[in-house]
PAZAPA-4460 file (N, C-alpha, C; in steps of 0.05 Angstrom, whole numbers, plus 32768, in hexadecimal, padded with zeros to 4 digits):
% residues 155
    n_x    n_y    n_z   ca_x   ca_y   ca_z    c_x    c_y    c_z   seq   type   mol
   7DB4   89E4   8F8E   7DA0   89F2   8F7D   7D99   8A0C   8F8A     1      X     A
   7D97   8A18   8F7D   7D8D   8A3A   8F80   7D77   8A3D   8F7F     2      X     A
   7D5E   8A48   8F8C   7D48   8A50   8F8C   7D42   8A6E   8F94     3      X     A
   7D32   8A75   8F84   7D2C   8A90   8F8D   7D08   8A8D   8F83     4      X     A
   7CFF   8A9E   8F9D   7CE3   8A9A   8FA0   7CDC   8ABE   8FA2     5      X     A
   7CCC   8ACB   8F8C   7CC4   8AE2   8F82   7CAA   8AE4   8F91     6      X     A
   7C94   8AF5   8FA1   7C84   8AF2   8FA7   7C6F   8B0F   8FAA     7      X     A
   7C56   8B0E   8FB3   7C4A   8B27   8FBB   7C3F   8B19   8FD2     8      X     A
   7C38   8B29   8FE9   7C25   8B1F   9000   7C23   8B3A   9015     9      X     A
   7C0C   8B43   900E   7C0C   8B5C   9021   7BF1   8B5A   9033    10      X     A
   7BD6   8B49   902D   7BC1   8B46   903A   7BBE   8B41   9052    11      X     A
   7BC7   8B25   9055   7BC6   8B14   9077   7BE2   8B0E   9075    12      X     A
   7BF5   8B04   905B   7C12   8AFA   9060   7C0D   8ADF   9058    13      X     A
   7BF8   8AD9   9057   7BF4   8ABD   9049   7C09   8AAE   9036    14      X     A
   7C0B   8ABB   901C   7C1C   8ABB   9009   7C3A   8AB0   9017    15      X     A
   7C42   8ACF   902A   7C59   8AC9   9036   7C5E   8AB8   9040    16      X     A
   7C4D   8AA7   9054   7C53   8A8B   9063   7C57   8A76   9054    17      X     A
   7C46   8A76   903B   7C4F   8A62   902A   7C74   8A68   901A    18      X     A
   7C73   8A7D   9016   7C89   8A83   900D   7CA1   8A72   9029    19      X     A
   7C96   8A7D   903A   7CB2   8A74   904E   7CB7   8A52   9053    20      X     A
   7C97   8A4D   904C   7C9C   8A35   9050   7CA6   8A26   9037    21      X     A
   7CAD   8A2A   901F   7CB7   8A25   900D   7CD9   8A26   9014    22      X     A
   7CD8   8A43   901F   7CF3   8A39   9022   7CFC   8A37   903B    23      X     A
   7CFC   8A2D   9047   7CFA   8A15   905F   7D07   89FD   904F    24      X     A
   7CFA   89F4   9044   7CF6   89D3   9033   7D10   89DE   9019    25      X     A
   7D13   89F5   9017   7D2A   89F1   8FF8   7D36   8A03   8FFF    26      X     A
   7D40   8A11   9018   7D55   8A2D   901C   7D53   8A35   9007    27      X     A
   7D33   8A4E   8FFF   7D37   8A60   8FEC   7D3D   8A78   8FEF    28      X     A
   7D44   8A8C   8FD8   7D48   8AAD   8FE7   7D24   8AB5   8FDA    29      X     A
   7D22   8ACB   8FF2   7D00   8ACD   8FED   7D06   8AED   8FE9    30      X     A
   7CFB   8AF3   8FD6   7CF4   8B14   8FD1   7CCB   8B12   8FCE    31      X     A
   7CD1   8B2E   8FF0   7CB1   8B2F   8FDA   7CB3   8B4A   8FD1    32      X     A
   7C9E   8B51   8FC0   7C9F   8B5D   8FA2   7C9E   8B7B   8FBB    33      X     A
   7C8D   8B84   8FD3   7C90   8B9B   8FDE   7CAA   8BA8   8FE0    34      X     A
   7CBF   8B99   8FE3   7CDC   8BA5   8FDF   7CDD   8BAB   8FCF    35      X     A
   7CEE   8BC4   8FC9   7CF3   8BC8   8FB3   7D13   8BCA   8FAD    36      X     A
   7D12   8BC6   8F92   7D38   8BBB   8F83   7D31   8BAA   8F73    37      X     A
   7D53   8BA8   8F6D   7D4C   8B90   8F52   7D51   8B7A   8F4F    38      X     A
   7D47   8B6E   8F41   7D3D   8B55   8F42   7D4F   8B42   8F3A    39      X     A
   7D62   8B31   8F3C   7D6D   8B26   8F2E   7D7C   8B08   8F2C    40      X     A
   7D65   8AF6   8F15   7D66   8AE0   8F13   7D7B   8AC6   8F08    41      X     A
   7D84   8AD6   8EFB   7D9D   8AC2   8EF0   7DA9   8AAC   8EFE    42      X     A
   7DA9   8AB4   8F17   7DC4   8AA7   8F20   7DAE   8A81   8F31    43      X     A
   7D93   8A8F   8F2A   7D81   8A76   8F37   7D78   8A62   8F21    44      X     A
   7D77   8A44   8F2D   7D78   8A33   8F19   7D52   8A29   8F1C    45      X     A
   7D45   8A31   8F31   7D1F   8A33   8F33   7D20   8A49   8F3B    46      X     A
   7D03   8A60   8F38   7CFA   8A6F   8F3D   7CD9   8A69   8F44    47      X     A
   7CD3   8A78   8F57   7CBB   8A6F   8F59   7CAB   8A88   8F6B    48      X     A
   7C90   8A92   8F52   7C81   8AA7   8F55   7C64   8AA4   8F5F    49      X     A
   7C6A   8AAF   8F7E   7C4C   8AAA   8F89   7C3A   8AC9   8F93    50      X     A
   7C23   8AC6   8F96   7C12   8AD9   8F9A   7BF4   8AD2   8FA8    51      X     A
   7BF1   8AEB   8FBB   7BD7   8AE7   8FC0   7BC7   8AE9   8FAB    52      X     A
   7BA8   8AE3   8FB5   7B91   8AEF   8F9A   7B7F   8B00   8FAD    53      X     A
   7B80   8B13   8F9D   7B70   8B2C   8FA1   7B58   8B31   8F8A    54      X     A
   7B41   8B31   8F94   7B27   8B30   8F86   7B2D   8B1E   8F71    55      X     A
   7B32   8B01   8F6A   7B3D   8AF7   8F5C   7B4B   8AF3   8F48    56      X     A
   7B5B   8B07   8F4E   7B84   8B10   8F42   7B94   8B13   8F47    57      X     A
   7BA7   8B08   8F42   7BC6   8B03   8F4F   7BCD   8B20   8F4B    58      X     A
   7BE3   8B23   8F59   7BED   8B42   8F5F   7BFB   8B4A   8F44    59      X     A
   7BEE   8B6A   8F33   7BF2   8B75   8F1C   7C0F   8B75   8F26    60      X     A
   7C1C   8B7E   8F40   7C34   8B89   8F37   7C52   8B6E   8F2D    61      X     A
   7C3E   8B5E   8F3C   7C5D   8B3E   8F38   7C53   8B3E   8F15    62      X     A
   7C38   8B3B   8F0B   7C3A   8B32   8EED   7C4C   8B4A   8EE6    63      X     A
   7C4A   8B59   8EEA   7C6C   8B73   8ED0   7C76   8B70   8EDB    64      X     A
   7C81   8B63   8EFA   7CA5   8B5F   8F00   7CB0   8B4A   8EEE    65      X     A
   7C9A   8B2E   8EEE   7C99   8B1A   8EDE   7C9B   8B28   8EC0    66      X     A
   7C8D   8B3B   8EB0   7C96   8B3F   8E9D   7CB6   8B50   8E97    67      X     A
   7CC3   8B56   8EB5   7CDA   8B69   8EA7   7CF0   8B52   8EA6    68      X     A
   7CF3   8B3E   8EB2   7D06   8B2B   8EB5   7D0C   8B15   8EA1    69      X     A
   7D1C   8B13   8EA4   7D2C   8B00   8E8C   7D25   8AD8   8E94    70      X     A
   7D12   8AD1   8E8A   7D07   8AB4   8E94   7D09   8AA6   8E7B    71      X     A
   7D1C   8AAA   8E67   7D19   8A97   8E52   7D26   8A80   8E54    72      X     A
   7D1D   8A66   8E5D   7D1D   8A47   8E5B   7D2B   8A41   8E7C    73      X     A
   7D29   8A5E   8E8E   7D1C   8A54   8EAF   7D16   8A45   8EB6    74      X     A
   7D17   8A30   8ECB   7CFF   8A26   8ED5   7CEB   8A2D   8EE5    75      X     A
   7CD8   8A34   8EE5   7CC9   8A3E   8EFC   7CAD   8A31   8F07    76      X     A
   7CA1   8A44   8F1B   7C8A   8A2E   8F2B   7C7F   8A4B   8F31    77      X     A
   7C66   8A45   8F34   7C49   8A5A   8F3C   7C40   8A52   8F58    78      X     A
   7C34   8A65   8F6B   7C2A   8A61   8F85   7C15   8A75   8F8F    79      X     A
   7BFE   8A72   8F9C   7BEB   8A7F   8FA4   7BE2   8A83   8FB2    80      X     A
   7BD5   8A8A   8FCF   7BBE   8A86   8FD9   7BAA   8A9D   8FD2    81      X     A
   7B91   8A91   8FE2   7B7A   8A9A   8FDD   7B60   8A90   8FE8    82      X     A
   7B47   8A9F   8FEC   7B3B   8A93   9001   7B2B   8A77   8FF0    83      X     A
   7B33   8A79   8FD9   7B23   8A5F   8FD0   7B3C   8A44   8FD2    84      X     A
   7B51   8A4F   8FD1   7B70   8A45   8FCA   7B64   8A27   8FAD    85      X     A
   7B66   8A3D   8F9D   7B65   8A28   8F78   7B75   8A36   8F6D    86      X     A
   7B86   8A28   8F61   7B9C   8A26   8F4D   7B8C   8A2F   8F35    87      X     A
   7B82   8A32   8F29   7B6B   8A4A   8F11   7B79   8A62   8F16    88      X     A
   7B84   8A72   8F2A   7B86   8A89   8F35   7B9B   8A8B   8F24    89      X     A
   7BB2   8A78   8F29   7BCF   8A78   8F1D   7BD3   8A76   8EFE    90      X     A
   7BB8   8A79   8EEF   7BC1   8A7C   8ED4   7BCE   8A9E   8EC9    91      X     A
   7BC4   8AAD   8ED9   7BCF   8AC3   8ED0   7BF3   8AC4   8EC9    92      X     A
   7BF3   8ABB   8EEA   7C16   8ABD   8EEC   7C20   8AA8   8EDB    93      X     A
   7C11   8A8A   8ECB   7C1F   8A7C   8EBF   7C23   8A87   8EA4    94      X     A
   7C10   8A95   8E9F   7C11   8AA3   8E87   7C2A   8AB5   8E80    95      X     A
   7C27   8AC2   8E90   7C37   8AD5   8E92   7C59   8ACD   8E8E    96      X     A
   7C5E   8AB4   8EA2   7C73   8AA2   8E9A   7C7D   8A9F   8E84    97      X     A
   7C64   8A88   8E7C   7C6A   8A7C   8E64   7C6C   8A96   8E4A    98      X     A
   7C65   8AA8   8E49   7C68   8AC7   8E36   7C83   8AC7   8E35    99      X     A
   7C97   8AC1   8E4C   7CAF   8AC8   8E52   7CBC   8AB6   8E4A   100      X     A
   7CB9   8AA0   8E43   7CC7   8A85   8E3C   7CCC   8A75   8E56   101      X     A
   7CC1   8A77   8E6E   7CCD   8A66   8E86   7CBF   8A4A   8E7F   102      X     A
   7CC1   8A3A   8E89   7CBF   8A25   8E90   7CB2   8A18   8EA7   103      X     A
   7C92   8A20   8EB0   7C85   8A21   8EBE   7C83   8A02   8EC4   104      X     A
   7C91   89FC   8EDC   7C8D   89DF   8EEC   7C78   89D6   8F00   105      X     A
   7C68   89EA   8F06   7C4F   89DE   8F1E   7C44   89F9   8F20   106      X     A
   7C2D   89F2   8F2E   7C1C   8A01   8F3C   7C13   89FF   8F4E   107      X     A
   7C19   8A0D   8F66   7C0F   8A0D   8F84   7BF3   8A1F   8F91   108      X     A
   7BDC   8A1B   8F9D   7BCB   8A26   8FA4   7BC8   8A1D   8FBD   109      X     A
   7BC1   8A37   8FCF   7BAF   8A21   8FED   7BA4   8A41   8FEA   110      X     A
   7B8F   8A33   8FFF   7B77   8A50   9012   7B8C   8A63   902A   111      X     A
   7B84   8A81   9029   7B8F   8A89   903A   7B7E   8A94   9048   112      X     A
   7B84   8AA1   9062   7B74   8AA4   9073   7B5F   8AC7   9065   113      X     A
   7B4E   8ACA   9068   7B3C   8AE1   9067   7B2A   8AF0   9071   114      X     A
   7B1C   8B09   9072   7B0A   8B0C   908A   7AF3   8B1A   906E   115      X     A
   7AE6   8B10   9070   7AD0   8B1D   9053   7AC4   8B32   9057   116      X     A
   7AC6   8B37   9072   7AB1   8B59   9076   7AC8   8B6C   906E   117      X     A
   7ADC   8B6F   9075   7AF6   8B7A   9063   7AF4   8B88   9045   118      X     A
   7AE5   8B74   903B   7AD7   8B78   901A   7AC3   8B74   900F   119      X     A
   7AB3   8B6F   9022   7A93   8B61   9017   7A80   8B64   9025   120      X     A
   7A68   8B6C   9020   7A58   8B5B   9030   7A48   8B49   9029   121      X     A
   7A52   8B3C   9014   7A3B   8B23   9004   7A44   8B07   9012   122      X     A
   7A2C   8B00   901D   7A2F   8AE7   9035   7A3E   8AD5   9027   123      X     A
   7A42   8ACD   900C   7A53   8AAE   9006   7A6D   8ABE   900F   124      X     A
   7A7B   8AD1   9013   7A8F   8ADA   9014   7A97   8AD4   9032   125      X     A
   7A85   8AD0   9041   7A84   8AD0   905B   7A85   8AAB   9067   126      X     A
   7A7A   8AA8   904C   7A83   8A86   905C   7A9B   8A7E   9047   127      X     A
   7AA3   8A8A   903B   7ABE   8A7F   9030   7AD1   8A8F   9043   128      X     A
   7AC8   8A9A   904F   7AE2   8AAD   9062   7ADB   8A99   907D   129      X     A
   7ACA   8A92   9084   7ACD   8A76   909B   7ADA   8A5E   908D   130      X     A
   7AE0   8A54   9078   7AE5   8A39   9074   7AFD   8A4A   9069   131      X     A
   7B0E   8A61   9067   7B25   8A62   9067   7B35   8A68   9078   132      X     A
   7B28   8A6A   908F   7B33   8A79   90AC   7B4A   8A5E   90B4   133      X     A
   7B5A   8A6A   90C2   7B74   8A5C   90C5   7B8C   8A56   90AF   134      X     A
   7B82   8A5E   9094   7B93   8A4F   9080   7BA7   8A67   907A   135      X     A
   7BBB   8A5E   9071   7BCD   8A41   9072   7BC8   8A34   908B   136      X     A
   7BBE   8A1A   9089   7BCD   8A0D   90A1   7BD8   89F2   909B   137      X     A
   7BE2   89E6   90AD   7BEE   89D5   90AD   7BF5   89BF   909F   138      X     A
   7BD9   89B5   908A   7BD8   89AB   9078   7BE4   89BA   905C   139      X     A
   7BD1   89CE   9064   7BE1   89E5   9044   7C02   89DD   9047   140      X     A
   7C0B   89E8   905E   7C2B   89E3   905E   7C39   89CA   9054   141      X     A
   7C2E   89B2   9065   7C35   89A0   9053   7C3A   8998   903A   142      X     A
   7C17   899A   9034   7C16   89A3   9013   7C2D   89B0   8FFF   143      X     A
   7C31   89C9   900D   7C47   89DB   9006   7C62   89D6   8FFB   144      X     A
   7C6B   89C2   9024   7C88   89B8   901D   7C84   89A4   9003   145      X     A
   7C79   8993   9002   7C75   8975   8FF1   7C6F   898C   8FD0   146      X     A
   7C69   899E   8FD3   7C6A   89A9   8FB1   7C84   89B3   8FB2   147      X     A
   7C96   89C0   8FCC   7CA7   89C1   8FBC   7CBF   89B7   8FBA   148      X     A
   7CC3   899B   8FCD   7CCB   8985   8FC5   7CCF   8980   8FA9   149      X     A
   7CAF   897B   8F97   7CB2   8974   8F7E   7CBE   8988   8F6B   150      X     A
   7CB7   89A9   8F79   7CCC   89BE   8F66   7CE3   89B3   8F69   151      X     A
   7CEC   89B4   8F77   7D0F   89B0   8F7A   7D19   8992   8F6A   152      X     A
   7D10   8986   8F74   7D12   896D   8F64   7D09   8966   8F48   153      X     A
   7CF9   8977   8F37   7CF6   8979   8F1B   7D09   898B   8F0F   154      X     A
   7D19   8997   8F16   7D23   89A5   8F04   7D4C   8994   8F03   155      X     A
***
């Protein structure tokens, strides 16, 4: 089986570790979206589009890569972090999918690591940036492999 894992992660790399650890568990090819070239999905039998969240939005530029590509009856899978790490985040990108005709198979979320004075200074921001410190970790990964176990194996 062929996998190819589409991504953005430019904050902490969060995104990216999940990405790697995905393919770890399913030898995927990983593009993140900062490269630039083209894109091209055909020849993969899952795809799978992950992203940090930034002020709670997945990255504008993957939703129009996701819109230039050819995903009609795809299979694909959504992935996120974030300092809350909730799968809510991932409706943009499912949307965006399903617009395309893919075939959206799961949704992955965990917490990534954050520093809140970076962007805030409103104190809840400051204790969600302590109860996300360290993440991904070890559990997230787990988490991770075992979702994409079930990608590979659903399709």
């Amino acid at each position: 089986m062929k996998v190819l894992i589409i991504y953005s992660s430019h904050y902490k790399g969060n995104t990216e570790k999940i990405a790697e650890r995905f393919s770890e568990k399913a030898d995927c090819d990983l593009i993140n979206i900062k490269d630039n070239g083209p894109i091209h999905t055909e020849k993969y039998d899952l795809i799978g589009f992950g992203s940090g969240v930034y002020k709670e939005s997945t990255a504008p530029r993957l939703v129009k890569i996701i819109s230039q590509l050819e995903l009609e009856g795809k299979p694909v899978f959504v992935f996120s972090t974030s300092g809350v790490g909730i799968k809510s985040y991932n409706r943009s990108l499912i949307h965006a999918l399903e617009m395309k005709g893919a075939k959206v198979r799961g949704s992955f979320s965990c917490k990534g690591s954050f520093v809140a004075k970076e962007f805030t200074d409103v104190r809840i921001f400051a204790l969600m940036s302590r109860l996300a410190k360290g993440h991904p970790n070890n559990r997230d990964y787990k988490e991770a492999e075992k979702f994409m176990m079930n990608m590979v194996q659903s399709v």
